[in-house]
Backbone bond lengths (Angstrom), bond angles and torsions (degrees), N, CA, C in turn:
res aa  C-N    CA-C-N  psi(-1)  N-CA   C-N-CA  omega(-1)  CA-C   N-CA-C  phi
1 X - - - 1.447 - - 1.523 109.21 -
2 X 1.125 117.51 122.61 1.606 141.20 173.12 1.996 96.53 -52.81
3 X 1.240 108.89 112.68 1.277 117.41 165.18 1.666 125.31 -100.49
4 X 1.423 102.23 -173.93 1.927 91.17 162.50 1.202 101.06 178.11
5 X 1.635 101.43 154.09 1.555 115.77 168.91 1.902 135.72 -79.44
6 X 1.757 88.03 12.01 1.784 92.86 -158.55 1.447 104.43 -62.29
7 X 1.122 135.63 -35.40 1.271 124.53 -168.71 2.040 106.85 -61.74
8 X 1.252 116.12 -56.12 1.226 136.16 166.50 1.868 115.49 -36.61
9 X 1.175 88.83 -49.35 1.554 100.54 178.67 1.626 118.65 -92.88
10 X 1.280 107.05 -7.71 1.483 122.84 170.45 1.698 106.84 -69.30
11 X 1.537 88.31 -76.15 1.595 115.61 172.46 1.713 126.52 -31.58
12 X 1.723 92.66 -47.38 1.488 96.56 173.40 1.702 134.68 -92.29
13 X 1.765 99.24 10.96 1.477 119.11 175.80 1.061 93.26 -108.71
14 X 1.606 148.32 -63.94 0.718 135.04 -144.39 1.318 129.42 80.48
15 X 1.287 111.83 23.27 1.185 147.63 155.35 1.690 110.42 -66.42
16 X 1.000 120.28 146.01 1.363 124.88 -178.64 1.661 124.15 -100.07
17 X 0.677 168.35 55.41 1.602 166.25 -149.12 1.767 100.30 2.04
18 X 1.600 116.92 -55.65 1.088 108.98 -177.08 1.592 121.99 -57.84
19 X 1.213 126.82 -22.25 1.789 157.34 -157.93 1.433 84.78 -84.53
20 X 1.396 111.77 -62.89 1.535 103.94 -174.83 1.328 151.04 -60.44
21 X 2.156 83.07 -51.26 1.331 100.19 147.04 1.574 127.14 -47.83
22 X 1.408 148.39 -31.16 1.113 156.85 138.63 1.513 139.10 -24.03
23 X 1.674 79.99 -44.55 1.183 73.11 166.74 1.839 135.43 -126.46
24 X 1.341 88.14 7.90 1.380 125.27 159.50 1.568 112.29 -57.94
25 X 1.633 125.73 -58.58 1.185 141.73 131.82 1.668 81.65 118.79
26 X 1.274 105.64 67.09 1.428 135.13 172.76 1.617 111.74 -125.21
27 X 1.500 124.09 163.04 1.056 130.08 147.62 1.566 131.39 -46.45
28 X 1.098 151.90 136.88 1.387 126.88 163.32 1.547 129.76 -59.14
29 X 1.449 98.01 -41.30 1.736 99.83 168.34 1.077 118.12 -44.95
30 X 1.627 114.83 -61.84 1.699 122.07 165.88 1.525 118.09 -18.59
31 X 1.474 104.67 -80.02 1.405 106.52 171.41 1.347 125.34 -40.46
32 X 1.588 119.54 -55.36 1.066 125.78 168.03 2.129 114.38 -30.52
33 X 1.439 103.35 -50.89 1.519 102.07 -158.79 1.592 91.07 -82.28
34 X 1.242 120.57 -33.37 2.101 111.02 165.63 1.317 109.34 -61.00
35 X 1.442 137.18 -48.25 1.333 130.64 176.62 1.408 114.35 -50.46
36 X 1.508 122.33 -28.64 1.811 126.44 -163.21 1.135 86.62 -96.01
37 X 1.397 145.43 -22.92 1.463 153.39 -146.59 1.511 116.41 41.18
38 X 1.497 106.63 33.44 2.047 118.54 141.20 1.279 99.07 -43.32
39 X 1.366 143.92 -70.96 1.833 124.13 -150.68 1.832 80.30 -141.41
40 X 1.544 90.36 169.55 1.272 115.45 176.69 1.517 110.94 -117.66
41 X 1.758 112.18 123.38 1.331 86.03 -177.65 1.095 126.61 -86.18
42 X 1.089 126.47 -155.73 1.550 149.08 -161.38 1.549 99.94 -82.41
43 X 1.201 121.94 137.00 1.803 114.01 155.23 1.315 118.45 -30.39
44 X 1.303 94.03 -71.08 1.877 94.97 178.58 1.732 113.01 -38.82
45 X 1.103 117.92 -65.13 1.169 132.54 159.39 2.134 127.17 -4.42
46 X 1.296 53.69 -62.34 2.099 81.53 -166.35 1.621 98.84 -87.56
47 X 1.130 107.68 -20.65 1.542 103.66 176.41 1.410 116.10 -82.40
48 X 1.470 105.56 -23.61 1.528 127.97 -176.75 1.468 88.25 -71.09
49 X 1.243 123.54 -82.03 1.832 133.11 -158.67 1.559 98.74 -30.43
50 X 1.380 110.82 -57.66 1.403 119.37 -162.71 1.633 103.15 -66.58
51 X 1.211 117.30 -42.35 1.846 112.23 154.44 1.444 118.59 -33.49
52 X 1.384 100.82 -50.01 1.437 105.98 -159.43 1.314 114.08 -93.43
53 X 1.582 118.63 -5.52 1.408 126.94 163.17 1.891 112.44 -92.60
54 X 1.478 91.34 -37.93 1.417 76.85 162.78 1.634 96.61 119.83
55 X 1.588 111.38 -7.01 1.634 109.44 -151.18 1.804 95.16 -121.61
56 X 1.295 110.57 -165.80 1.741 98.06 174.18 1.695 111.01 -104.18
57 X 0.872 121.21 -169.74 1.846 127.61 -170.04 1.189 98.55 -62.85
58 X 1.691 113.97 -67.44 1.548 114.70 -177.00 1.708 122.24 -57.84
59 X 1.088 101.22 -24.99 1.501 110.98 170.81 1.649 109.59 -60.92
60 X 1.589 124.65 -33.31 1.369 121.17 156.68 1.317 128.54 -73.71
61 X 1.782 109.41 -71.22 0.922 126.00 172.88 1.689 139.09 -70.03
62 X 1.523 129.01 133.28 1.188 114.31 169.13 1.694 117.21 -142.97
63 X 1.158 106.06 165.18 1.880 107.94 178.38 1.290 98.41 -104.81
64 X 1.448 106.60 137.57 1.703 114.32 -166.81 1.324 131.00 28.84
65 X 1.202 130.21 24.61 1.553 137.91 163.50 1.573 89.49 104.95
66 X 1.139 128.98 36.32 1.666 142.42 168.76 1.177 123.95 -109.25
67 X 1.762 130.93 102.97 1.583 86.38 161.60 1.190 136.02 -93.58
68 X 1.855 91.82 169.18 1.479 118.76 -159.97 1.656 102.78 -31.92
69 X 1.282 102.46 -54.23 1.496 118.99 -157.21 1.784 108.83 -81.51
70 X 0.975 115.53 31.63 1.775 112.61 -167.25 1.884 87.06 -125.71
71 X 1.302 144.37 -73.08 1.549 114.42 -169.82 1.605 92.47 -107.35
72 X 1.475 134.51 -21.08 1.498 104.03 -179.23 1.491 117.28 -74.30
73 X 1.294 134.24 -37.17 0.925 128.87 148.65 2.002 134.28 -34.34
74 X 1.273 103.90 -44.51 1.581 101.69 163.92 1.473 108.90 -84.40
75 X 0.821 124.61 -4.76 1.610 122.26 171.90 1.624 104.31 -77.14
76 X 1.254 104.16 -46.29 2.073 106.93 -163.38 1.441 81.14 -53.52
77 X 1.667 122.59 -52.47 1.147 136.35 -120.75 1.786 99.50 -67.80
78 X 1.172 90.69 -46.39 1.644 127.89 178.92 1.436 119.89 -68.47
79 X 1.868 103.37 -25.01 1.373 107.14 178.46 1.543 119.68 60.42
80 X 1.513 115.21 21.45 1.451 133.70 173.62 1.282 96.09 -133.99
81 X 1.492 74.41 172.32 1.951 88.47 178.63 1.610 88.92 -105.98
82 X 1.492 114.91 159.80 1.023 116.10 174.49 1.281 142.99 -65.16
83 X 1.235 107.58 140.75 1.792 96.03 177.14 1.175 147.77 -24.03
84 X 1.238 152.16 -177.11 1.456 151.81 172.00 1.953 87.47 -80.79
85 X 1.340 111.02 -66.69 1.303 113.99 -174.79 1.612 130.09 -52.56
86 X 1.431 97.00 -14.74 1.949 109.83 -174.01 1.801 98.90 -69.31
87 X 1.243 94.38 -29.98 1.964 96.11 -153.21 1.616 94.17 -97.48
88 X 1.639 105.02 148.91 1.195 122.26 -167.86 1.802 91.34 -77.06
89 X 1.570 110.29 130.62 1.264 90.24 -165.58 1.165 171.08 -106.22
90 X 1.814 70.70 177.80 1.660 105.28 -179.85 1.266 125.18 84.41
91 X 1.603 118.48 -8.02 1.496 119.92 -159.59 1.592 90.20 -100.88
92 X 1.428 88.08 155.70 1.430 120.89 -159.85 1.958 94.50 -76.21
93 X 1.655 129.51 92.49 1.156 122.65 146.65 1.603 147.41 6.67
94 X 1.117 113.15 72.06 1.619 117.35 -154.26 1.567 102.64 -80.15
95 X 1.428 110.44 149.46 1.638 127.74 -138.80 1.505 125.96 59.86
96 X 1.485 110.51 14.02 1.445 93.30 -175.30 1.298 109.58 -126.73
97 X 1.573 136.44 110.50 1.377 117.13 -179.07 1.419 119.21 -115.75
98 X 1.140 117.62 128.24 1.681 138.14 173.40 1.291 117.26 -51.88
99 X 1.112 151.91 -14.00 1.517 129.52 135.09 2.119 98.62 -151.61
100 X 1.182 120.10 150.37 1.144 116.07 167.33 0.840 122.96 -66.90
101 X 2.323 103.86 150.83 1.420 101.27 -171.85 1.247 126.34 -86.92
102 X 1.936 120.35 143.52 1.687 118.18 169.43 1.361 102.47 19.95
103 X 1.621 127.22 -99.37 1.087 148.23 162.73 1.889 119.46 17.15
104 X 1.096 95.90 -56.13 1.231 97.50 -169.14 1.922 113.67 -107.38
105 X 1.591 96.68 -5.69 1.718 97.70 -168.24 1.474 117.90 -88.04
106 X 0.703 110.14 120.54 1.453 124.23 -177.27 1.567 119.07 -50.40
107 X 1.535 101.57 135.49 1.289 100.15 -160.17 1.490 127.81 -74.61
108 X 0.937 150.62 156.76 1.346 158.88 -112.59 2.222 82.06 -130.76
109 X 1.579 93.41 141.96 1.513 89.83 -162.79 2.163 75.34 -108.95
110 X 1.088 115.15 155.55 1.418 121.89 -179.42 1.367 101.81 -88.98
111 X 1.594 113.23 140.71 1.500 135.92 -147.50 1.535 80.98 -96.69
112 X 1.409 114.79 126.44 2.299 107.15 163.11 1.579 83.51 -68.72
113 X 1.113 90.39 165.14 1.280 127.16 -179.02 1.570 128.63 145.86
């Protein structure tokens, strides 16, 4: 579950929800239902807030009291999924999957030979 710090980071600028919303160039309700964590926004979105707070994505946002940017990010980085040892443990990292399924992989072109 997509979390966040806006209320915290609202509170401690002194920034107003409406200020943000503004200049985020969102609705306020909108913001409002990402701040309660009703919806998650959009990249674009969330990349905006963190403009408009001033701080980086992970500095708002996190997955299960994680941030975003601490093993999914070294995973892309790595082009693996993370270790047995990365994950608090042992459990398998949610949003992140280690190779796509059957389903979606593209088919294999036949070698001449």
């Amino acid at each position: 579950m997509l979390r966040n710090q806006l209320n915290r980071l609202l509170f401690e600028s002194g920034m107003s929800e409406s200020e943000l919303a503004t200049r985020v160039r969102i609705d306020q309700s909108h913001l409002n239902r990402i701040k309660n964590g009703h919806v998650a926004p959009s990249l674009i979105t969330a990349l905006r807030i963190a403009d408009g707070m001033g701080v980086s994505v992970d500095a708002i946002f996190h997955l299960d009291g994680r941030a975003i940017g601490s093993e999914t990010v070294r995973a892309a980085r790595l082009d693996r999924a993370p270790d047995e040892a990365d994950r608090p443990g042992g459990q398998e990292p949610k949003g992140i999957v280690a190779e796509r399924p059957s389903s979606l992989k593209r088919p294999q072109a036949p070698h001449p030979g």
